[in-house]
C-alpha positions as CSV (number, residue, x, y, z in Angstrom):
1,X,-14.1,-8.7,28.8
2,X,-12.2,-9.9,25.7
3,X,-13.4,-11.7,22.3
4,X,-11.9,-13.8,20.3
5,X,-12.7,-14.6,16.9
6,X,-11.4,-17.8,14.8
7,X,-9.3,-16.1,12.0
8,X,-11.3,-18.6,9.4
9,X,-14.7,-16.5,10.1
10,X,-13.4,-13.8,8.7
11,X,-11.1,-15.2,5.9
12,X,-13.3,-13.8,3.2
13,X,-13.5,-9.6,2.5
14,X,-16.5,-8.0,3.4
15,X,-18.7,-6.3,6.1
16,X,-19.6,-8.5,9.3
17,X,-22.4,-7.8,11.9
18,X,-20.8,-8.8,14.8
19,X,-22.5,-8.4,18.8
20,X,-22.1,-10.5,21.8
21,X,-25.0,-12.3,24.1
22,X,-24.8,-12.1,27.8
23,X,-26.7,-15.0,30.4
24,X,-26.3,-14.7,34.0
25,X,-26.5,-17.3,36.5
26,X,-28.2,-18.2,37.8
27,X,-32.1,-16.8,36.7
28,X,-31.0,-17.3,32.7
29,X,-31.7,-13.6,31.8
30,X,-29.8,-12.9,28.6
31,X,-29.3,-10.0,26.9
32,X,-27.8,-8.8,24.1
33,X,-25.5,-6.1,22.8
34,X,-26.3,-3.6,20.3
35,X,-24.3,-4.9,17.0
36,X,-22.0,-3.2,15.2
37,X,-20.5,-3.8,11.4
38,X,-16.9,-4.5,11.2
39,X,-15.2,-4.1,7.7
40,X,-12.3,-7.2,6.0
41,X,-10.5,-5.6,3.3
42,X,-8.7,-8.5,1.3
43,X,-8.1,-6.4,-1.9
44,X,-4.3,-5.7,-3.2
45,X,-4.2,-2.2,-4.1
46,X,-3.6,-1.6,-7.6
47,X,-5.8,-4.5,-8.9
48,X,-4.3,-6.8,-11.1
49,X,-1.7,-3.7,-12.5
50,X,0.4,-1.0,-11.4
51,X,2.0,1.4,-14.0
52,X,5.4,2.0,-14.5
53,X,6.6,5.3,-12.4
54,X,7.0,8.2,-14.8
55,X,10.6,10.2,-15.0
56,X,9.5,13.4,-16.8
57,X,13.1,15.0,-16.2
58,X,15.6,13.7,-18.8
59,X,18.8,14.4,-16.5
60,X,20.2,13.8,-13.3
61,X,20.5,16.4,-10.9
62,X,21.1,15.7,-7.4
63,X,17.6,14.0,-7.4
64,X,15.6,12.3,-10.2
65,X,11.9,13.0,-9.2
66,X,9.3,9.7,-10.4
67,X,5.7,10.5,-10.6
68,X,3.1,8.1,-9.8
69,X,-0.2,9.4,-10.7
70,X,-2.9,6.7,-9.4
71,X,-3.4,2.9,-9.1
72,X,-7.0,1.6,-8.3
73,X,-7.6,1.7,-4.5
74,X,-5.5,4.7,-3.6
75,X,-6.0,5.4,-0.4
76,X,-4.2,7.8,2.4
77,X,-2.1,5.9,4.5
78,X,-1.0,3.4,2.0
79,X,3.1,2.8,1.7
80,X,4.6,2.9,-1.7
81,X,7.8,0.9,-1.8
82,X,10.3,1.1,-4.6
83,X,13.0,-1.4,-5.8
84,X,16.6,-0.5,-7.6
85,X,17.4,-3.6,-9.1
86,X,15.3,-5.3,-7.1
87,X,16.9,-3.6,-4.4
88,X,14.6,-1.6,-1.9
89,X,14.9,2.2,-2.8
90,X,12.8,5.0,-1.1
91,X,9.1,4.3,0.4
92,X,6.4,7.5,0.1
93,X,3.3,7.4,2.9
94,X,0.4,8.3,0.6
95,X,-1.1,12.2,1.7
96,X,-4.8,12.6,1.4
97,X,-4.2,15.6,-1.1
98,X,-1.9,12.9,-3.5
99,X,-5.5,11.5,-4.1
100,X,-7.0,14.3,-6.3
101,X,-4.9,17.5,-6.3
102,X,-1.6,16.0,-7.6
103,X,0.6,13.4,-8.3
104,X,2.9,11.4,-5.7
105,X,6.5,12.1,-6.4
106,X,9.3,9.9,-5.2
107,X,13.0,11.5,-5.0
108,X,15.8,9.0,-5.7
109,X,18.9,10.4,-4.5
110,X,22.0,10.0,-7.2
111,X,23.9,8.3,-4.9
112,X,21.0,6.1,-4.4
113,X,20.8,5.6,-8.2
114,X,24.8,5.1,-8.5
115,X,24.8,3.2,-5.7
116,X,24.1,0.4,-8.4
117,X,27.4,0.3,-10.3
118,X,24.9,-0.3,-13.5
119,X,24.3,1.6,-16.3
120,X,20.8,1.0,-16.5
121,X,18.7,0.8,-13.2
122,X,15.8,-0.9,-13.5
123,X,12.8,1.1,-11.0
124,X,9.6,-1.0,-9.7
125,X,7.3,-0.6,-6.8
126,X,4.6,-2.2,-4.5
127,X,2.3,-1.0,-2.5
128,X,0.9,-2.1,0.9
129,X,-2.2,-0.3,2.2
130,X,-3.5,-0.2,5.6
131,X,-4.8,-3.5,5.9
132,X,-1.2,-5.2,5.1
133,X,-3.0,-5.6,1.8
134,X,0.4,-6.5,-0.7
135,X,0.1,-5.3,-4.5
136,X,2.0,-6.9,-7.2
137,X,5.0,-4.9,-8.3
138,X,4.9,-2.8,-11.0
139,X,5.7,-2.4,-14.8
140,X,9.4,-1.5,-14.4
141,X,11.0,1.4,-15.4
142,X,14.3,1.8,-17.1
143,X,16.6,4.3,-16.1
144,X,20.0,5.2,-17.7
145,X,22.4,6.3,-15.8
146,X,25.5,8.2,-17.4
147,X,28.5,9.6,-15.3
């Protein structure tokens, strides 16, 4: 047996009861199924702001390491997507211990920083969580980038 539900039913976030009724024929004996509660998440992660990533490190190594400490609705699970330029950079899987014990941290190769040809690279990100659930991007960072 498979159920279908109308998408506009559960347009709206929240929690749904949802169970099914069964009739036989003939006789008109129904019965019905023990319900269960089912869970729309229509929130963006990060609210209506995301915070620039932080670049603690002054130089350029062979990596430049960006902290992100939290956005509201962290969760594990959730991808984190960065833009060079408004090119896309690397992406970081949120860990369960990123939520409390430290920060995430995002490498960005120097190639993948020269790779540019600018002098200044501006870094953003977005987030999508688990439920497809798009942020808006980020406060940009600027990054200077000397030969």
């Amino acid at each position: 047996m498979s159920l279908t539900l109308p998408i506009e039913e559960l347009e709206k976030g929240g929690h749904y009861r949802i169970a099914y009724r069964v009739t036989n024929m003939p006789g008109g004996i129904t019965v019905e199924s023990p319900s269960t509660t089912i869970r729309i998440d229509r929130t963006k992660p990060g609210a209506t702001l995301l915070a620039p990533l932080i670049f603690p490190t002054a130089t350029l190594g062979d990596q430049l390491i960006g902290l992100l400490p939290s956005y509201a609705g962290m969760a594990p699970g959730d991808v984190i997507q960065t833009l060079l330029n408004g090119v896309a950079g690397p992406s970081h899987q949120v860990q369960a211990d990123e939520l409390t014990l430290r920060p995430v941290e995002i490498a960005f190769s120097r190639e993948h920083l020269q790779a540019h040809a600018a002098e200044t690279v501006s870094v953003e990100y977005f987030v999508t969580d688990r439920a497809g659930n798009v942020s808006i991007t980020s406060l940009p960072t600027l990054v200077s980038i000397k030969l």
